[in-house]
TORKOL-4160 file (C-alpha; in steps of 0.2 Angstrom, whole numbers, padded with zeros to 4 digits, m for minus):
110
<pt num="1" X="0133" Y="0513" Z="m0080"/>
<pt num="2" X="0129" Y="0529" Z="m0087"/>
<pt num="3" X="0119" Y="0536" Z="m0101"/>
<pt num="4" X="0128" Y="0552" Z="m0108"/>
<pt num="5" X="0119" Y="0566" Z="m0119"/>
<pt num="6" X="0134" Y="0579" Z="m0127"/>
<pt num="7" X="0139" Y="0584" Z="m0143"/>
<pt num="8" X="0145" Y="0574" Z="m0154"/>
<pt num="9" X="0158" Y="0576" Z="m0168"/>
<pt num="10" X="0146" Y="0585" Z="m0178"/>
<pt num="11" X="0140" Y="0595" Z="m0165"/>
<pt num="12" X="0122" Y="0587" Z="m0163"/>
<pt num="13" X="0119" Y="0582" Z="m0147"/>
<pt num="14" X="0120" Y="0562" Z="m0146"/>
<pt num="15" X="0116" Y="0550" Z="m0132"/>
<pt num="16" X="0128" Y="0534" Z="m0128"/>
<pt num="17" X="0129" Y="0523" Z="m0116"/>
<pt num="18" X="0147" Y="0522" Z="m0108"/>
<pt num="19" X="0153" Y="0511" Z="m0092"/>
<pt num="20" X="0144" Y="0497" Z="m0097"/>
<pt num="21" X="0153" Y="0484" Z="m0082"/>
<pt num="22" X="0148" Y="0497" Z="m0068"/>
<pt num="23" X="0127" Y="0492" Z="m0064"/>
<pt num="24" X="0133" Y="0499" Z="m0047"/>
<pt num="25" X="0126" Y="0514" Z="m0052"/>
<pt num="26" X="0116" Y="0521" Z="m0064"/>
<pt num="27" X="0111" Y="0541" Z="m0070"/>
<pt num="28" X="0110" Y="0550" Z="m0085"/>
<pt num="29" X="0125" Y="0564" Z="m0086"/>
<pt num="30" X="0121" Y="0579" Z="m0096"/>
<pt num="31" X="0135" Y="0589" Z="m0106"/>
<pt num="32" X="0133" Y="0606" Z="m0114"/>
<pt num="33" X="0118" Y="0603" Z="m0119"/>
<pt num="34" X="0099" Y="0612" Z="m0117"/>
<pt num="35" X="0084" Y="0602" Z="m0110"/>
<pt num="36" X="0077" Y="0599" Z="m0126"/>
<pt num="37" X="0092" Y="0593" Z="m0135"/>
<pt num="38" X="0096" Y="0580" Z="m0121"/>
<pt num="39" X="0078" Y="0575" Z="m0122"/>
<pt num="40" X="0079" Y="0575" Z="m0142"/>
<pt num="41" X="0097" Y="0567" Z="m0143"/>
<pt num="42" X="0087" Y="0552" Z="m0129"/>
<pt num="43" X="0072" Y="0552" Z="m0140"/>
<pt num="44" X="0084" Y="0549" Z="m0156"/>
<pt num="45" X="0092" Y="0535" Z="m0148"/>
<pt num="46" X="0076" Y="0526" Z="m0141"/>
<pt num="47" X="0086" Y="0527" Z="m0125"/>
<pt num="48" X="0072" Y="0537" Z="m0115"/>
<pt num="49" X="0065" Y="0554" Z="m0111"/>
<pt num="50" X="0072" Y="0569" Z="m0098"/>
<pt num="51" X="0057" Y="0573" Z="m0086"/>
<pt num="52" X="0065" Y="0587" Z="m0080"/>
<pt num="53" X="0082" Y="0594" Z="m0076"/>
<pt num="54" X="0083" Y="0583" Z="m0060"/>
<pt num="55" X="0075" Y="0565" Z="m0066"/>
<pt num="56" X="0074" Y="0556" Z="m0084"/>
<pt num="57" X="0067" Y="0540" Z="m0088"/>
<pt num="58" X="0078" Y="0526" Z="m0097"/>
<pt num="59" X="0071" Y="0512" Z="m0109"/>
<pt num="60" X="0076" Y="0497" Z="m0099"/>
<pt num="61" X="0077" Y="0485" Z="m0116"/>
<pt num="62" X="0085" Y="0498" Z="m0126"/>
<pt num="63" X="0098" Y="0503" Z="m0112"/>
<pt num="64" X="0101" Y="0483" Z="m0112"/>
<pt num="65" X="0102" Y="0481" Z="m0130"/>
<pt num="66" X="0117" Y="0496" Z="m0130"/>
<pt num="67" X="0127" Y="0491" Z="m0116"/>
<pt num="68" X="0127" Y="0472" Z="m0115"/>
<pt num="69" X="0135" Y="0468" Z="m0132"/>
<pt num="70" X="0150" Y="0480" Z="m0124"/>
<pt num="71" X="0152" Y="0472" Z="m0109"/>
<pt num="72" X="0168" Y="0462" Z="m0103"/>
<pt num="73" X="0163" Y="0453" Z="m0086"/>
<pt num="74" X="0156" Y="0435" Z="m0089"/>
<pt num="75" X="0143" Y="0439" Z="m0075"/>
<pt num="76" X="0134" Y="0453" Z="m0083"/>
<pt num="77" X="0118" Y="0448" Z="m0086"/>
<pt num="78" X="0115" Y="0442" Z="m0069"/>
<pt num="79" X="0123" Y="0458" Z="m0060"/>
<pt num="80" X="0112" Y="0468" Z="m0074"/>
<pt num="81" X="0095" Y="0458" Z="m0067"/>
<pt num="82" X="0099" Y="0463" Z="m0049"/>
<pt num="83" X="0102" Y="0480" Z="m0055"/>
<pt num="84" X="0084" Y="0481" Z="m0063"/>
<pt num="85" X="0078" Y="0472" Z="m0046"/>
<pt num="86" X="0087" Y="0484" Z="m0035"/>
<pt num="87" X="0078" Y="0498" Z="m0045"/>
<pt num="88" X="0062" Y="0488" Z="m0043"/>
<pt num="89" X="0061" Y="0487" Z="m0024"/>
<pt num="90" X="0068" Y="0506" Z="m0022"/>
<pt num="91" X="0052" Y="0513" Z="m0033"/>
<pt num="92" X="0064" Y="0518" Z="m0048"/>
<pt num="93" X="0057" Y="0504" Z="m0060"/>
<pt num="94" X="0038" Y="0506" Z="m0071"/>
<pt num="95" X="0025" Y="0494" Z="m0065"/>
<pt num="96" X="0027" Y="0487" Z="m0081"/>
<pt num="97" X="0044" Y="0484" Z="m0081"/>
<pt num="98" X="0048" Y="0494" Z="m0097"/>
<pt num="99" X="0057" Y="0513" Z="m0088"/>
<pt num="100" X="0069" Y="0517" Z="m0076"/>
<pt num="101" X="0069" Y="0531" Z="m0067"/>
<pt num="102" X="0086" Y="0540" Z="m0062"/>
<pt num="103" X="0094" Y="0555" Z="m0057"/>
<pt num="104" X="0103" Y="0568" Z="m0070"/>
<pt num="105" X="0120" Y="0575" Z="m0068"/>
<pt num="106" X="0133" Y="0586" Z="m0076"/>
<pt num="107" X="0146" Y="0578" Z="m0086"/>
<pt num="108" X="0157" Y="0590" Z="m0086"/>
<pt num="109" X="0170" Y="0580" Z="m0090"/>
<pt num="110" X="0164" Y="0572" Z="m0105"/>
């Protein structure tokens, strides 16, 4: 799965969520964007916040809330709870259960 901030149609930087059935991995991609309008684009959404260029912190309900009405495979939820588990046990999930920590890259190609 991954969160995408680029410009959208109007040329204000939006944030979507896009491969909805691949919970194999999961980063935030970046377009031709700045640092602050990713951070506001994710911040408009309710989608999370960019840290800095390397990390940014995803809303685990509101990232849910996006991408599970989208998905296609009947098994979703449960592959989407050993996602959030996965992250859990590698360090990458809030104490409380509420962020998700992952890695940004270029999306170059969106």
């Amino acid at each position: 799965m991954i969160v995408e901030v680029v410009t959208g149609a109007d040329e204000r930087p939006e944030a979507r969520v896009v491969d909805v059935d691949d919970l194999g991995r999961l980063h935030l991609a970046l377009g031709a964007v700045t640092d602050e309008e990713a951070t506001e684009a994710l911040e408009r959404s309710g989608l999370g916040r960019l840290r800095d260029a390397e990390t940014a912190f995803l809303d685990v309900a509101a990232l849910r809330a996006a991408a599970e009405p989208r998905a296609g495979d009947g098994d979703w939820l449960t592959r989407w709870d050993e996602m959030v588990a996965g992250a859990r046990s590698e360090g990458r999930l809030s104490d409380d259960g509420a962020t998700l920590q992952v890695h940004v890259e270029s999306a170059a190609g969106a």
